[in-house]
DSSP file (Angstrom, degrees, kcal/mol; ACC not computed):
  #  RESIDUE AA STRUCTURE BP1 BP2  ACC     N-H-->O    O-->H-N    N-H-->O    O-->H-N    TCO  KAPPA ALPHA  PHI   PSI    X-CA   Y-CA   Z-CA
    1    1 A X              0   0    0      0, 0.0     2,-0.4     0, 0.0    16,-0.1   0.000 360.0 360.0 360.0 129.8  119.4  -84.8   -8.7
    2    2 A X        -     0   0    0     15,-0.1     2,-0.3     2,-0.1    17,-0.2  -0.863 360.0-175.7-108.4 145.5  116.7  -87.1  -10.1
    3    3 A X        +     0   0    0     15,-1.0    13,-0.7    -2,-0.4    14,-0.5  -0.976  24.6 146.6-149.1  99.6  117.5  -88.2  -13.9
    4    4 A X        +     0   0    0     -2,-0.3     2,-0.3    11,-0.2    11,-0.1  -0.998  21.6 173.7-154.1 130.7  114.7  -90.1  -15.0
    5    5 A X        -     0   0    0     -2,-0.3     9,-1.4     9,-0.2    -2,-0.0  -0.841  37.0-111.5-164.2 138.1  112.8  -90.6  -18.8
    6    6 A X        -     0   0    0     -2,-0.3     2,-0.3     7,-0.2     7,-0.2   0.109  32.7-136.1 -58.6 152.3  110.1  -92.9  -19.7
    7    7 A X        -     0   0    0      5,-0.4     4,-0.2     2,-0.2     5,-0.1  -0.738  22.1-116.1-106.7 165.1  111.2  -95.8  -22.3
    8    8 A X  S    S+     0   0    0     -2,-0.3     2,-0.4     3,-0.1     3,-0.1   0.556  94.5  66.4 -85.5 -14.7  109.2  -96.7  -25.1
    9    9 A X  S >  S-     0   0    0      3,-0.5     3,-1.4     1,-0.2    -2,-0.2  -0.853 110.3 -22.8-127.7 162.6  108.7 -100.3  -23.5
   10   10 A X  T 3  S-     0   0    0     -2,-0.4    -1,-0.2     1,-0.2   103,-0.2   0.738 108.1 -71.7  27.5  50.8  107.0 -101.9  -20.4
   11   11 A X  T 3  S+     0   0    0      1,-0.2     2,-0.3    -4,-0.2    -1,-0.2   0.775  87.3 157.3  43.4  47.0  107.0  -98.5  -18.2
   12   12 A X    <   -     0   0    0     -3,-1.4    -3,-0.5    -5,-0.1    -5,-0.4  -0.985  23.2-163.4-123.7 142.8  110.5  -98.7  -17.8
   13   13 A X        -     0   0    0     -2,-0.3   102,-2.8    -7,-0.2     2,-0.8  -0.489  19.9 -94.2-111.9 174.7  112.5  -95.8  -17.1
   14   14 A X  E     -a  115   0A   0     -9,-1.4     2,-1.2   100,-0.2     3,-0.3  -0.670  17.4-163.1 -80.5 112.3  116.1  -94.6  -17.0
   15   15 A X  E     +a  116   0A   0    100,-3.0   102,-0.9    -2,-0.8   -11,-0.2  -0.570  24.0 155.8 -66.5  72.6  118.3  -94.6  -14.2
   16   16 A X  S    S-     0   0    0     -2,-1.2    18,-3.4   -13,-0.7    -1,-0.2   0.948  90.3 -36.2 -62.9 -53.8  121.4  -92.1  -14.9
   17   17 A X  S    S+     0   0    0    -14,-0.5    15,-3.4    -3,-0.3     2,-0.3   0.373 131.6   6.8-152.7 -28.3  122.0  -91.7  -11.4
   18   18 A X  E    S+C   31   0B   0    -15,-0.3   -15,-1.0    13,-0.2     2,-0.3  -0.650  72.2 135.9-144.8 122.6  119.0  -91.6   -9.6
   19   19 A X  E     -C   30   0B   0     11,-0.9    11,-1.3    -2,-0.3     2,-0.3  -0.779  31.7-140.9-147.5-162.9  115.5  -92.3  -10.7
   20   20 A X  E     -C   29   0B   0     -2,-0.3     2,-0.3     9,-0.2     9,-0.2  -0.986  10.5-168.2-142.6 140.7  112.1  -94.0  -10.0
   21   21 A X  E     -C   28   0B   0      7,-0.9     7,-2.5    -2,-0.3     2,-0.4  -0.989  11.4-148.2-131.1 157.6  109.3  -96.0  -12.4
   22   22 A X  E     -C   27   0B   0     -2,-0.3     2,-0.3     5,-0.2     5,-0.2  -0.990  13.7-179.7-119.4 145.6  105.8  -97.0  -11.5
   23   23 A X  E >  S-C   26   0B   0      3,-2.2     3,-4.1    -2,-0.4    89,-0.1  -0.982  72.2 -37.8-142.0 126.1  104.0 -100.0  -12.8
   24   24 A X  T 3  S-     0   0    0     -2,-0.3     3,-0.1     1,-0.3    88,-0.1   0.816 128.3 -41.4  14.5  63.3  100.2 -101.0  -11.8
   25   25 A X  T 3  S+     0   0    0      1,-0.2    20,-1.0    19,-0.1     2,-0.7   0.612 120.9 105.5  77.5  19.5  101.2  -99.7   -7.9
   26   26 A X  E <   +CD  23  44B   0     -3,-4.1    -3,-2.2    18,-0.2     2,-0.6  -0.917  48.1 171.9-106.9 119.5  104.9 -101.3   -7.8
   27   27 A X  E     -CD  22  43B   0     16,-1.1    16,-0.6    -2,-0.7     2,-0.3  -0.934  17.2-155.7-131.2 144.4  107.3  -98.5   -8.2
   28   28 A X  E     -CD  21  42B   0     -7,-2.5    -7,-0.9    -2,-0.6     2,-0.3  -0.573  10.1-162.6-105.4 156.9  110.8  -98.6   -7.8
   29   29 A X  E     -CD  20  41B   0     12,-3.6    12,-3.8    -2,-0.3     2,-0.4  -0.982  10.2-168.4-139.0 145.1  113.8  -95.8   -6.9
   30   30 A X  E     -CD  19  40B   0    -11,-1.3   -11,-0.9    -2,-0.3     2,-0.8  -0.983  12.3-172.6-113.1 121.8  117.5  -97.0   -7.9
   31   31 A X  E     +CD  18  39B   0      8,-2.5     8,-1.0    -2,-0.4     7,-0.8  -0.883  36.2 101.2-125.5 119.0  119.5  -94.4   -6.3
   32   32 A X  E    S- D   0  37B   0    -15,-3.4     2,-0.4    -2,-0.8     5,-0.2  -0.956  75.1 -95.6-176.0-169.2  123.2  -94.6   -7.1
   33   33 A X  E >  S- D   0  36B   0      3,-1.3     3,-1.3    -2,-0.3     2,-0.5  -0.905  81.2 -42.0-139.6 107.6  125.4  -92.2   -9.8
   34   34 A X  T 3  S-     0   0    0    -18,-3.4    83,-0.2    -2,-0.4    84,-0.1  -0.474 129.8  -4.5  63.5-109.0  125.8  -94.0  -13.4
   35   35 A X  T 3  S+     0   0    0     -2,-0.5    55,-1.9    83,-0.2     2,-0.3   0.729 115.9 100.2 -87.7  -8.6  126.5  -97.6  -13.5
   36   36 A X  E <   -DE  33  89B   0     -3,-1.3    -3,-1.3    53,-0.2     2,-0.5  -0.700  53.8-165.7 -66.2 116.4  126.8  -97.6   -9.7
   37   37 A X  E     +DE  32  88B   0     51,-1.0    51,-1.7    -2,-0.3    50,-0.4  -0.902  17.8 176.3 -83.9 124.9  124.0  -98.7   -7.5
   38   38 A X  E     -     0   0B   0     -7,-0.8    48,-1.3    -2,-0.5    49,-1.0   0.880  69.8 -32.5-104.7 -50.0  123.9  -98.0   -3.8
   39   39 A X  E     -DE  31  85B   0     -8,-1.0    -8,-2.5    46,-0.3     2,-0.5  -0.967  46.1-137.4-179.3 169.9  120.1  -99.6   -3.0
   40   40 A X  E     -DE  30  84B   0     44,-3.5    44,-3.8    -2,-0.3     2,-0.3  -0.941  14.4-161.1-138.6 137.7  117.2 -100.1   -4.5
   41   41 A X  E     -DE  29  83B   0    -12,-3.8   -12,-3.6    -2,-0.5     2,-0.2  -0.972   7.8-166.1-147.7 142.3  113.5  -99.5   -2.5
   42   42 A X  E     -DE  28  82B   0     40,-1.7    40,-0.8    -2,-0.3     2,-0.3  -0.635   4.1-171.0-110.8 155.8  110.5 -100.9   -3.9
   43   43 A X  E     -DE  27  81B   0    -16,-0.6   -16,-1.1    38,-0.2     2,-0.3  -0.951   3.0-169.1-146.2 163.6  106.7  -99.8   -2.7
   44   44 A X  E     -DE  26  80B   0     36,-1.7    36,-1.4    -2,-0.3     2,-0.3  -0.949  15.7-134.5-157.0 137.6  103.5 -101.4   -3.5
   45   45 A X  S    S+     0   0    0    -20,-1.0     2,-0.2    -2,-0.3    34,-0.1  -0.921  80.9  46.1-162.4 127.4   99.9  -99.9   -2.8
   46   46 A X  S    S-     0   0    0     32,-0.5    -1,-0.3    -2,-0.3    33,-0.2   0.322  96.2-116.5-103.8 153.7   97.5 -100.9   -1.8
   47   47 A X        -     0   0    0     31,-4.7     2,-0.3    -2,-0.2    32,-0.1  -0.248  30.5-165.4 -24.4 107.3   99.1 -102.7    1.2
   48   48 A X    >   -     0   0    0     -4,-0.1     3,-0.8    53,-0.1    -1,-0.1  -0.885  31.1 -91.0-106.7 143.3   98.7 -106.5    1.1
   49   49 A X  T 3  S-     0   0    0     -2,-0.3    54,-0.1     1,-0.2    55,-0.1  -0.070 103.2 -11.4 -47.7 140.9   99.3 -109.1    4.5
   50   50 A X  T 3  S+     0   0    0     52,-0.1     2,-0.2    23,-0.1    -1,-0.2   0.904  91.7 179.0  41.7  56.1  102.8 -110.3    4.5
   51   51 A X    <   -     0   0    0     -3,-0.8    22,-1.8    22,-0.2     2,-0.3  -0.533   7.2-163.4 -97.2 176.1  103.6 -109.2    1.3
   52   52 A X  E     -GH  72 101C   0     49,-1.2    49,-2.0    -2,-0.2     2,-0.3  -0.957   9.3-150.3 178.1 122.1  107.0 -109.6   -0.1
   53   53 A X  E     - H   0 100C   0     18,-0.9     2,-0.3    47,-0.3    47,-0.2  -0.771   4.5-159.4-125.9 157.7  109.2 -108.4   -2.8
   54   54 A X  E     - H   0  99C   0     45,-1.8    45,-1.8    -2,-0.3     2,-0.4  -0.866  11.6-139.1-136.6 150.4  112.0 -109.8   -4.9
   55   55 A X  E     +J   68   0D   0     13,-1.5    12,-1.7    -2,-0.3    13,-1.5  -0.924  21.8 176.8 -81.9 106.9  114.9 -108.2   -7.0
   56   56 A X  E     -J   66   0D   0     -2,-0.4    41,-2.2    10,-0.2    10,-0.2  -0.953  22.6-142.3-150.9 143.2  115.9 -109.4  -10.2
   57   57 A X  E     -     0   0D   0      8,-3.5     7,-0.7    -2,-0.2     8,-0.4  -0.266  25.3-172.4 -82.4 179.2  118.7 -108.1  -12.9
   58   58 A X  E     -J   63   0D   0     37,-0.3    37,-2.3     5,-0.2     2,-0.5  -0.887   8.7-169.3-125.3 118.7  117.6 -108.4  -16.8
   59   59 A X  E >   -J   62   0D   0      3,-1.9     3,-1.3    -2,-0.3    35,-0.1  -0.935  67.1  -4.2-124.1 167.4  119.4 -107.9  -19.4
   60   60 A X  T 3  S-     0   0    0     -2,-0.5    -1,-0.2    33,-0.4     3,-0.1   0.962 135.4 -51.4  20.6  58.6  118.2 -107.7  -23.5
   61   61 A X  T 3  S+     0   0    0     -3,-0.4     2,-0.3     1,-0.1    -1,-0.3   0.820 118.1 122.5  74.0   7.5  114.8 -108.5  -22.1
   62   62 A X  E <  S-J   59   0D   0     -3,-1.3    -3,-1.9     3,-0.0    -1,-0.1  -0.979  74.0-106.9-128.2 141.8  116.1 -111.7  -20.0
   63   63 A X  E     +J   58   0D   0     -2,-0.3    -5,-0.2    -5,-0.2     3,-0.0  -0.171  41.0 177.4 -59.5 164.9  116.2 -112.9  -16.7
   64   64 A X  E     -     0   0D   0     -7,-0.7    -6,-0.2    -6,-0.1    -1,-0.1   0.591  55.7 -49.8-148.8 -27.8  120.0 -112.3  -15.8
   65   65 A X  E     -     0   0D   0     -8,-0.4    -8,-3.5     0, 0.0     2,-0.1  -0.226  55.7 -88.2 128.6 141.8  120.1 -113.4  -12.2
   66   66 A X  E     -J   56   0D   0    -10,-0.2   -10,-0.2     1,-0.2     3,-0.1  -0.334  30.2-178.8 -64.9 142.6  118.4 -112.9   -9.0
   67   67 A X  E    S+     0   0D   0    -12,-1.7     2,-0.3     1,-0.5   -11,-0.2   0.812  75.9  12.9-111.0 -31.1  120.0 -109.8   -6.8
   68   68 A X  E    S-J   55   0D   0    -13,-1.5   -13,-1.5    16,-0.0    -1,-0.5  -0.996  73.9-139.5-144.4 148.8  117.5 -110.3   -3.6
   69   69 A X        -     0   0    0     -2,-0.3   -16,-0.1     1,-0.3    -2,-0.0   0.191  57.0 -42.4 -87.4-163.8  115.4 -113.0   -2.7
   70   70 A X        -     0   0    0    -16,-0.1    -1,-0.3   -18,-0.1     2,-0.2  -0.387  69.0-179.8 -61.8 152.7  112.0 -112.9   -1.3
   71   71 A X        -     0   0    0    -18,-0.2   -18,-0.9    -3,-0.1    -1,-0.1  -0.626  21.4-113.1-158.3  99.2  112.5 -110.3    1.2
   72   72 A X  B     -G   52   0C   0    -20,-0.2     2,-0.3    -2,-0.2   -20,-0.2   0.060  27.9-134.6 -48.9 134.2  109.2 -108.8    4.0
   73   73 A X        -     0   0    0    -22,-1.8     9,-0.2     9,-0.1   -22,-0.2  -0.534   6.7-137.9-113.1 179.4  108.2 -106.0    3.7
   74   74 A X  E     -F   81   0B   0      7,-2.3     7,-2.9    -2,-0.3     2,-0.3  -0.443  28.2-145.4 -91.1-166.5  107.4 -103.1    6.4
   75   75 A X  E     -F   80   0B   0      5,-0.2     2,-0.3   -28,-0.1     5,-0.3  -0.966  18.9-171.0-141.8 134.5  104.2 -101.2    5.9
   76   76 A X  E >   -F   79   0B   0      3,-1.0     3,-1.9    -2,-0.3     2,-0.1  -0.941  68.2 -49.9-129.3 122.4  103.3  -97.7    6.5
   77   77 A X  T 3  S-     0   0    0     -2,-0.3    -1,-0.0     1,-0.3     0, 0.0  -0.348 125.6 -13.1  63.4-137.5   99.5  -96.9    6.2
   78   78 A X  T 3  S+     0   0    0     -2,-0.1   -31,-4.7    -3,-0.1   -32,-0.5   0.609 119.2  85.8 -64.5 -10.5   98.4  -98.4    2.7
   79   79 A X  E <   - F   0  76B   0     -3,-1.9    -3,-1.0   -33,-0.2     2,-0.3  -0.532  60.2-149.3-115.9 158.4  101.8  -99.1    1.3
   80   80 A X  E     +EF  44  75B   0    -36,-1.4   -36,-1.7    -5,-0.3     2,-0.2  -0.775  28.0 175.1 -58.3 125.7  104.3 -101.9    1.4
   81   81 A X  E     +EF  43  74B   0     -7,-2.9    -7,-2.3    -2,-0.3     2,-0.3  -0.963   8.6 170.6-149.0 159.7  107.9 -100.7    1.1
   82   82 A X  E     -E   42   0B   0    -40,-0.8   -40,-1.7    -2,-0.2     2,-0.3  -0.916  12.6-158.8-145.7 145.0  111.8 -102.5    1.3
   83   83 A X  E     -E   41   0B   0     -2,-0.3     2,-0.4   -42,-0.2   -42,-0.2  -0.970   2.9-166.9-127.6 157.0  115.1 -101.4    0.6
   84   84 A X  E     -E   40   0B   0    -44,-3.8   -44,-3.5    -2,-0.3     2,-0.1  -0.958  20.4-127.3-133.6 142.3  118.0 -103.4   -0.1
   85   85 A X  E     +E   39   0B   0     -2,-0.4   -46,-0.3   -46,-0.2   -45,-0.2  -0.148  35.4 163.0 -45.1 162.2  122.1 -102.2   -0.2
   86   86 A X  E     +     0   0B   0    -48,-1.3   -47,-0.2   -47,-0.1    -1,-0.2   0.048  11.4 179.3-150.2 -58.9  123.4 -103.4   -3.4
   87   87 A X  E     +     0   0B   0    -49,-1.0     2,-0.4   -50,-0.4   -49,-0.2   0.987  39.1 112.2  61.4  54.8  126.4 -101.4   -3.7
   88   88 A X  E     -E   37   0B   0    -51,-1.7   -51,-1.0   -53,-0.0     2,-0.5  -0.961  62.5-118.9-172.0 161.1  127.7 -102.9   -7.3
   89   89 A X  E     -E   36   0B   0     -2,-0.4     2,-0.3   -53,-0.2   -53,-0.2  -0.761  32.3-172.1-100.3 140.0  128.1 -101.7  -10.8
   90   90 A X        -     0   0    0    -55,-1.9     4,-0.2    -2,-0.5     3,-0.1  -0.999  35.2 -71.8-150.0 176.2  126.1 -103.5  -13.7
   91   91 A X    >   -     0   0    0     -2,-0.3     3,-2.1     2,-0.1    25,-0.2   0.086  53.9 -98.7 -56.9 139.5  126.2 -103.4  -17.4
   92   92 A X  T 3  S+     0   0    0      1,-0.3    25,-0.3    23,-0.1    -1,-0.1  -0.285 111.7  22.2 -51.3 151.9  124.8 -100.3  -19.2
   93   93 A X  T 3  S+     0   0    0     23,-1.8   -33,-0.4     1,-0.2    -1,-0.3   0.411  87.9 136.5  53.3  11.4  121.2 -101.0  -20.5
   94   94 A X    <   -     0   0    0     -3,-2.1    22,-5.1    22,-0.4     2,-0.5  -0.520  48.3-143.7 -84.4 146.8  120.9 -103.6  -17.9
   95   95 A X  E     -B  115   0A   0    -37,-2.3     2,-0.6    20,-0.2   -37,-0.3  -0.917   4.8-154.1-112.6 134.3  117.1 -103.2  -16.1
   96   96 A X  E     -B  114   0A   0     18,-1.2    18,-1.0    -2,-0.5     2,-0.5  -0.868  27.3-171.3-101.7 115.6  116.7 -103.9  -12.1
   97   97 A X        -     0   0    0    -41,-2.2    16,-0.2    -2,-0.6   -41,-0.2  -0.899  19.6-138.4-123.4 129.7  113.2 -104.9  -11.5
   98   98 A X        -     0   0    0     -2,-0.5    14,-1.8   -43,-0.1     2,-0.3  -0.291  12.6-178.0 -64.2 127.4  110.7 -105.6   -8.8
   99   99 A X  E     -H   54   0C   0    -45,-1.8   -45,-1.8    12,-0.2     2,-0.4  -0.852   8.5-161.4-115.5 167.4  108.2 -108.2   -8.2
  100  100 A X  E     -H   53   0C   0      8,-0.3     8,-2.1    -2,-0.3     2,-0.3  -0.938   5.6-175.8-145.0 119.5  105.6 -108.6   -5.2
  101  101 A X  E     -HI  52 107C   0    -49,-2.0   -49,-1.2    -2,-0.4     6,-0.2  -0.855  18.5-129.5 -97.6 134.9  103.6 -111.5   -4.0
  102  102 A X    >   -     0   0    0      4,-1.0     3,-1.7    -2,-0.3   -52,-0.1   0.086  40.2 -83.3 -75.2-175.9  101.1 -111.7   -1.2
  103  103 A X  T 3  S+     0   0    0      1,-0.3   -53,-0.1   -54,-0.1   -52,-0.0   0.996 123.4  66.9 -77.1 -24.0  100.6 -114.0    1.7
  104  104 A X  T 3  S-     0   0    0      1,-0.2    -1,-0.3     2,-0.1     3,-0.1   0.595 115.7-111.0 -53.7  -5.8   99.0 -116.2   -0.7
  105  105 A X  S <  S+     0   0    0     -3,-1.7     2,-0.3     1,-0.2    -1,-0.2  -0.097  72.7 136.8 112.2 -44.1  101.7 -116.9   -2.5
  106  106 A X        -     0   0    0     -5,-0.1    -4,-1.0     1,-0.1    -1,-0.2  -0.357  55.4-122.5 -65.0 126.9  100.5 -115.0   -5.6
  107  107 A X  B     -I  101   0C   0     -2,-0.3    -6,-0.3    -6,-0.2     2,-0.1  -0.458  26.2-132.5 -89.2 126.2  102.5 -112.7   -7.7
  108  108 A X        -     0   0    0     -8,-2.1    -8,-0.3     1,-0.1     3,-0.2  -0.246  23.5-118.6 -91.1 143.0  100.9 -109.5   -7.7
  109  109 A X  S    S+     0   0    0      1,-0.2    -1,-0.1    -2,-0.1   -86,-0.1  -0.529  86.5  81.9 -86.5 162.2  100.6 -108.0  -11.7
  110  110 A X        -     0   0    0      1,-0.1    -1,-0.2    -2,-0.1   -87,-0.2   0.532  55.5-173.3 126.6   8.4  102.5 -104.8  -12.0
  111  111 A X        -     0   0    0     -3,-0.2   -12,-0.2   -14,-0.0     2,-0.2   0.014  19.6-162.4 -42.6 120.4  106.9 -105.7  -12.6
  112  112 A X        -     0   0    0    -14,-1.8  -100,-0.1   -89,-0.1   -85,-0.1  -0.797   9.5-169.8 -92.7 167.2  108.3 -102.2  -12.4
  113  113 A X        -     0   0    0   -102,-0.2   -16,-0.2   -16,-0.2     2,-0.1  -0.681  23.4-157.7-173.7 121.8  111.8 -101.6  -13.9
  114  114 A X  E     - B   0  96A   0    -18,-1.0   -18,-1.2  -102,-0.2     2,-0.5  -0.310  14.9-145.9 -63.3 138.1  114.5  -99.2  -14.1
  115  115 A X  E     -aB  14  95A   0   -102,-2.8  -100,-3.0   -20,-0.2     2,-0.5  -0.939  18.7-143.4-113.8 136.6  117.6  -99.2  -17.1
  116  116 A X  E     +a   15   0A   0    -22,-5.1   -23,-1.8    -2,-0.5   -22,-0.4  -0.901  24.3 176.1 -91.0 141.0  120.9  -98.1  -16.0
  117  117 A X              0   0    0   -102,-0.9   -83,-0.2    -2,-0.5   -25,-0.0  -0.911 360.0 360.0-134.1 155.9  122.9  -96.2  -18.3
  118  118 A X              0   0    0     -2,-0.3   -83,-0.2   -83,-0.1  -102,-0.1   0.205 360.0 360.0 -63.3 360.0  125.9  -94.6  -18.1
């Protein structure tokens, strides 16, 4: 069952137990049942070389710690996609969001992010 509803701020949505946001072609899916995460996949389109995506928690709007580091991604057709395990519970309202950088090094505009709630 996908459980998903827009938030008032930055095109982030709710995760209840499973849901998805997109932001300027990075969109994220949390898939896991309340404060439980099971993995997280990121996408990005259009497809850039050796691109690469990062994981990071926020909470009240603040970085909170990194959950995956730079991490390649595969490609099918135009898109960029990775998924990571997570397996771990984190605080209600807490957001998990994706960033993407190219082979240049440069961080692609677009963070999506997901809130977890209970």
């Amino acid at each position: 069952m996908v459980l998903a509803a827009l938030a008032a701020l930055c095109n982030t949505q709710s995760a209840e137990a499973t849901g998805s946001a997109t932001r300027l072609g990075n969109r994220i899916t949390v898939y896991g049942d309340g404060l439980h995460v099971d993995s997280v996949t990121t996408s990005r389109t259009p497809h850039r070389i050796q691109a690469q995506a990062f994981l990071t928690l926020r909470e009240h709007g603040k970085w909170k710690r990194n959950l995956r580091g730079w991490t390649s991604a595969d490609t099918t057709g135009d898109t960029d996609h990775t998924t990571w395990s997570i397996n771990e519970n984190f605080p209600d309202g807490s957001r998990l969001c994706t960033e993407w950088k190219d082979l240049s090094g440069q961080i692609l505009p677009g963070m999506a992010c997901m809130i977890i709630h209970r």
